[in-house]
Each structure stands twice: as structure tokens, then as C-alpha cells.
BASE-629973 format. One line per field, with one value per atom (N, C-alpha, C, O): residue number from 1; x, y, z; atom name. Coordinates in Angstrom, 1 decimal. Layout:
<atoms>
i <- NUM|...
px <- X|...
py <- Y|...
pz <- Z|...
at <- CA|...
</atoms>
This chain:
<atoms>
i <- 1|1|1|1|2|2|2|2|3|3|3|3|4|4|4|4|5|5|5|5|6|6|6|6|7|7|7|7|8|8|8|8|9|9|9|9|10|10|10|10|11|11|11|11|12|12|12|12|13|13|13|13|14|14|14|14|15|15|15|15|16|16|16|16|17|17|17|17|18|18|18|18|19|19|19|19|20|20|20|20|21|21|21|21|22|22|22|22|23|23|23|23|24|24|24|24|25|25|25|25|26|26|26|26|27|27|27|27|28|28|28|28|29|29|29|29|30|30|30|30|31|31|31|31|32|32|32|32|33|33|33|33|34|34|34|34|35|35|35|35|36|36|36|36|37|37|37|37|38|38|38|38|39|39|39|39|40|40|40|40|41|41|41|41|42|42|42|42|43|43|43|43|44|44|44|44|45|45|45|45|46|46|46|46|47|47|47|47|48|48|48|48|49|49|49|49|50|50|50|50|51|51|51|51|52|52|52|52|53|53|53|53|54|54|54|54|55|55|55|55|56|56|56|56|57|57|57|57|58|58|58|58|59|59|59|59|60|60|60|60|61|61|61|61|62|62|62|62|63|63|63|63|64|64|64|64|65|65|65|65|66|66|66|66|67|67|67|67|68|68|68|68|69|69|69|69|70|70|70|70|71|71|71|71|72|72|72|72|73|73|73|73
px <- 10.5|10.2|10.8|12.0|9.9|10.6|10.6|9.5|11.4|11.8|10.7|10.0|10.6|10.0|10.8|12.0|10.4|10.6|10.7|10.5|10.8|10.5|10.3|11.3|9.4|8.4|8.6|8.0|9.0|8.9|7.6|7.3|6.6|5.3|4.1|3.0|4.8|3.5|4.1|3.6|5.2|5.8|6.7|7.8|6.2|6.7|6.2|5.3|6.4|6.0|5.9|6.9|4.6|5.2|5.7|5.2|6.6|7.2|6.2|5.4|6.6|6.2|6.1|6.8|5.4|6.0|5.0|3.9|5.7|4.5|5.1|6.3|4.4|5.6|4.5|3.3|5.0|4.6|5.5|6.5|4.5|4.8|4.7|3.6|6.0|5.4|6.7|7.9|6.1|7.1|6.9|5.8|8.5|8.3|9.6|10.7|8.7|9.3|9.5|9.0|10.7|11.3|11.1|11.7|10.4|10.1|10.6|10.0|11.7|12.7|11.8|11.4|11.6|11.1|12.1|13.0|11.8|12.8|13.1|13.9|12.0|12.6|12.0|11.6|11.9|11.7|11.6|11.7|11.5|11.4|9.6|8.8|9.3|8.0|8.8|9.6|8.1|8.5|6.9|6.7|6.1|4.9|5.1|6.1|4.3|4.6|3.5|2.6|3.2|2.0|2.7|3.4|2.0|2.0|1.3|0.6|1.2|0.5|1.0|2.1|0.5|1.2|0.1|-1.1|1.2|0.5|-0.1|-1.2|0.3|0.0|-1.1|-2.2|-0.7|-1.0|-2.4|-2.9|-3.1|-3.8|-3.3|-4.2|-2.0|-1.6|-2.0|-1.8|-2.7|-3.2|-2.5|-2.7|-1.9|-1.4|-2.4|-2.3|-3.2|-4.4|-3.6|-4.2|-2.3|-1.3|-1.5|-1.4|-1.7|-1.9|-1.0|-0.1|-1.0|-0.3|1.1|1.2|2.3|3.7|4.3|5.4|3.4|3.5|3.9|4.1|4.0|4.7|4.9|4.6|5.4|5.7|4.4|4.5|3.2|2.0|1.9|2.6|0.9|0.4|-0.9|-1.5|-1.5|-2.9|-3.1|-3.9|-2.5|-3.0|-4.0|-3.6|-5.2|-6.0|-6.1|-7.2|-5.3|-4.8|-4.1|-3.0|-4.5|-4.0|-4.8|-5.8|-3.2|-3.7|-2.4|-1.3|-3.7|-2.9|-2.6|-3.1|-1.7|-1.4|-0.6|0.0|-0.7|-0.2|0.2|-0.4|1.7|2.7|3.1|3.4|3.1|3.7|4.8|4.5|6.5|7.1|7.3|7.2|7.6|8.2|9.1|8.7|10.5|11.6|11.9|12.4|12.0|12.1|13.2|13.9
py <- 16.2|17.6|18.5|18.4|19.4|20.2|21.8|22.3|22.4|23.8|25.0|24.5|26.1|26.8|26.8|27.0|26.8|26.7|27.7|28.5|28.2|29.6|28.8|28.3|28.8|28.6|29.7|30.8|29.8|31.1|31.2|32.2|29.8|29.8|30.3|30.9|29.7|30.1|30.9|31.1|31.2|32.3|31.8|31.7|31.4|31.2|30.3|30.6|28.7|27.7|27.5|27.0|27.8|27.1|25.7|24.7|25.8|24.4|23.3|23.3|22.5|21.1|19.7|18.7|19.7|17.9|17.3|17.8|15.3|14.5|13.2|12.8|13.0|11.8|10.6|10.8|9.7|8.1|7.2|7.4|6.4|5.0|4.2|3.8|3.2|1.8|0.8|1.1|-0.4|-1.4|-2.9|-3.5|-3.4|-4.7|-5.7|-5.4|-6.9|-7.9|-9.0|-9.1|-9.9|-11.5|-12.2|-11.9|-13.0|-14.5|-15.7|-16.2|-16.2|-17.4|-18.5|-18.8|-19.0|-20.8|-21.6|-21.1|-23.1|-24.0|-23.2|-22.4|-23.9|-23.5|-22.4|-22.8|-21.2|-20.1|-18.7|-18.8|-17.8|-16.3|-15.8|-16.1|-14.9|-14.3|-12.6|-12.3|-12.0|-10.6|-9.4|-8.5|-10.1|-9.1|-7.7|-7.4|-6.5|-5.5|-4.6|-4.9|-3.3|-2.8|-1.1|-1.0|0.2|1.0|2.0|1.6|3.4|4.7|5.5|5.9|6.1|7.1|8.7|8.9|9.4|10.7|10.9|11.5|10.5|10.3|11.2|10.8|12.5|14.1|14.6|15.4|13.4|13.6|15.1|15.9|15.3|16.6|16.6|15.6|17.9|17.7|18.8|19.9|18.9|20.0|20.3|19.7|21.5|22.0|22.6|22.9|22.9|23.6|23.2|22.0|23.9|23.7|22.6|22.5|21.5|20.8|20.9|21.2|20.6|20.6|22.0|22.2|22.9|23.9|23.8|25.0|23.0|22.7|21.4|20.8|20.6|19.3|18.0|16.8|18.8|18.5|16.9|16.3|16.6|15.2|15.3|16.2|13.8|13.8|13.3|13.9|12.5|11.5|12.2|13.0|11.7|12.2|12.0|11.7|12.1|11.9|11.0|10.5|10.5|9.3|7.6|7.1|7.1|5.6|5.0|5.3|3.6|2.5|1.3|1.2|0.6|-0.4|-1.5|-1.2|-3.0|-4.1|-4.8|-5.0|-5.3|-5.9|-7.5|-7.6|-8.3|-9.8|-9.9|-9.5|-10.6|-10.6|-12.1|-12.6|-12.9|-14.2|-15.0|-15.5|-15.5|-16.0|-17.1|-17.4|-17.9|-19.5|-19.4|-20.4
pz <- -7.3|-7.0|-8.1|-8.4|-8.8|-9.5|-9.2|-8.9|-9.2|-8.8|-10.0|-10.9|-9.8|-10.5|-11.7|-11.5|-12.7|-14.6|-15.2|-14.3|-16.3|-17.1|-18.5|-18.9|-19.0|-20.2|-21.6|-21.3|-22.6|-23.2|-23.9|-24.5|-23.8|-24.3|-23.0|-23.0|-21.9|-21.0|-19.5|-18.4|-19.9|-18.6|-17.9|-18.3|-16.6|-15.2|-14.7|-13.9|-14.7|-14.2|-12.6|-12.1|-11.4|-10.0|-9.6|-9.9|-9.0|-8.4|-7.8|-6.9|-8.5|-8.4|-7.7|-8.0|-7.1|-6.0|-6.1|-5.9|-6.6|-6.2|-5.1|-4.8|-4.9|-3.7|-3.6|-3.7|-3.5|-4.5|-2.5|-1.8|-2.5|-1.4|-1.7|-2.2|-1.7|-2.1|-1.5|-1.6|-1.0|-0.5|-1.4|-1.8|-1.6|-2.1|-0.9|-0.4|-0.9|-0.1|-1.1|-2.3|-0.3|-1.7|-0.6|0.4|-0.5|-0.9|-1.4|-2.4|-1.0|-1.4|-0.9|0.2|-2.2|-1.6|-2.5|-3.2|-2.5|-3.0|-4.7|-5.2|-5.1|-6.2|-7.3|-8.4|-7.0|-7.2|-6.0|-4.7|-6.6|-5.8|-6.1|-7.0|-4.6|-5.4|-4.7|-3.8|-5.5|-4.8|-5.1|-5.9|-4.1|-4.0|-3.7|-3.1|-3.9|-3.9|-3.9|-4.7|-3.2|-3.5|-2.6|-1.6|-3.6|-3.6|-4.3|-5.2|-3.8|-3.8|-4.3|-3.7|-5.7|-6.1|-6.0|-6.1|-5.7|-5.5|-4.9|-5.2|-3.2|-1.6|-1.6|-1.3|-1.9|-1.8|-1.9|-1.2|-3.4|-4.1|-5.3|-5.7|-5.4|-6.0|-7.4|-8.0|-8.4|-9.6|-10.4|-9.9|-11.4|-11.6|-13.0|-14.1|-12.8|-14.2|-15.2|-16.2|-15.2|-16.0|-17.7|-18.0|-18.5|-19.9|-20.2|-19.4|-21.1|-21.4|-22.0|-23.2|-21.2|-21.3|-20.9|-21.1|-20.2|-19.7|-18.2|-17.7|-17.5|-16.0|-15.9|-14.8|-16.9|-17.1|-17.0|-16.7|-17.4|-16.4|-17.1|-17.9|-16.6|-17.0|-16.8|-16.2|-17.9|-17.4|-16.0|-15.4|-15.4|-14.7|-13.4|-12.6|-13.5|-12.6|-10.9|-10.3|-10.4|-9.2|-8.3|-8.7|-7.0|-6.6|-7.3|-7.7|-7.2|-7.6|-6.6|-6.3|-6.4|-5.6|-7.0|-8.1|-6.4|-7.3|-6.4|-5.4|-7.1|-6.6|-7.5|-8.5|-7.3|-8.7|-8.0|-6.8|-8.5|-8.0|-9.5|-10.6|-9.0|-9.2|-9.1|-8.0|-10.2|-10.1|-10.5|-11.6|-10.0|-10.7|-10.8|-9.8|-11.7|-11.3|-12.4|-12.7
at <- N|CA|C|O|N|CA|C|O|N|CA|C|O|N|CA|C|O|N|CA|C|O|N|CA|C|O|N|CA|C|O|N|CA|C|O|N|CA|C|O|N|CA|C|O|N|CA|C|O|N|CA|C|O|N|CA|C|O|N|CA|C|O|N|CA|C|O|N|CA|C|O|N|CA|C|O|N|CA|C|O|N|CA|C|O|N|CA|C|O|N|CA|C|O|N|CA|C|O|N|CA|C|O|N|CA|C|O|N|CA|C|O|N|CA|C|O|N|CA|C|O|N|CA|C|O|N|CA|C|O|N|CA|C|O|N|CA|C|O|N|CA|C|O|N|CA|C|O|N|CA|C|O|N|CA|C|O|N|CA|C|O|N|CA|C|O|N|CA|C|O|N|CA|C|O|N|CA|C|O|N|CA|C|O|N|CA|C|O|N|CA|C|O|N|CA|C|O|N|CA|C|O|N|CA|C|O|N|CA|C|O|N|CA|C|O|N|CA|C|O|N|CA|C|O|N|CA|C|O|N|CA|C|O|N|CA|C|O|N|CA|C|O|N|CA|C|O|N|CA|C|O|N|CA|C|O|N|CA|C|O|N|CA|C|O|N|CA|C|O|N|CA|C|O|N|CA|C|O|N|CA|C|O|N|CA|C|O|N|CA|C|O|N|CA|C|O|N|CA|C|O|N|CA|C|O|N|CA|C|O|N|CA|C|O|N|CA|C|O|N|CA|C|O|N|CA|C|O
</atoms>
């Protein structure tokens, strides 16, 4: 979450929040670990159109899910 900003290029930045879910579980077998995992970023679908670097903005064009597998032997 970011609080309102002051810019001396683009003014007065509004405050910002993105909020992201995601759970990972471990998996012990003999001889190795797995640690699958899967999560949601930018629950919200929140987009911020703000000129670029002018509210810390990003491209990223909305929500994305994703799934990560983790393996340690």
C-alpha cells in the first residue's frame, strides 16, 4: 500500500493498494522435498493509468494467477 506522494513532475500522486494471495505447502518424501504453490496477484483487478513513474505505476495489465513447484533433493 502506498500513501499519497508529491511528484515535482506530475503534482500530487493518489494512494495506492494492490493485494496479491497466494499459498505454498512442503511435501517431505524419502528422499527429496516438493513445495507446490499457486497464487493471485492483484485480487482487486486494480490498474493504475498514471503516466509512467508518476504513481509508481507499472505496466502490468491486471490480475494474474500463477503456479510455482519447488524441488529439493
Amino acid at each position: 500500500m502506498l500513501g499519497e506522494r508529491y511528484s515535482s513532475t506530475y503534482g500530487y500522486a493518489p494512494a495506492y493498494s494492490q493485494w496479491d494471495l497466494n499459498t505454498k505447502h512442503t511435501i517431505a518424501l524419502k528422499s527429496f522435498t516438493l513445495e507446490p504453490g499457486i497464487g493471485i496477484e492483484n485480487i482487486f483487478n486494480k490498474r493504475d493509468t498514471s503516466y509512467w513513474n508518476s504513481n509508481f505505476s507499472t505496466v502490468n495489465p491486471g490480475r494474474a494467477g500463477y503456479v510455482s513447484l519447488k524441488v529439493k533433493y
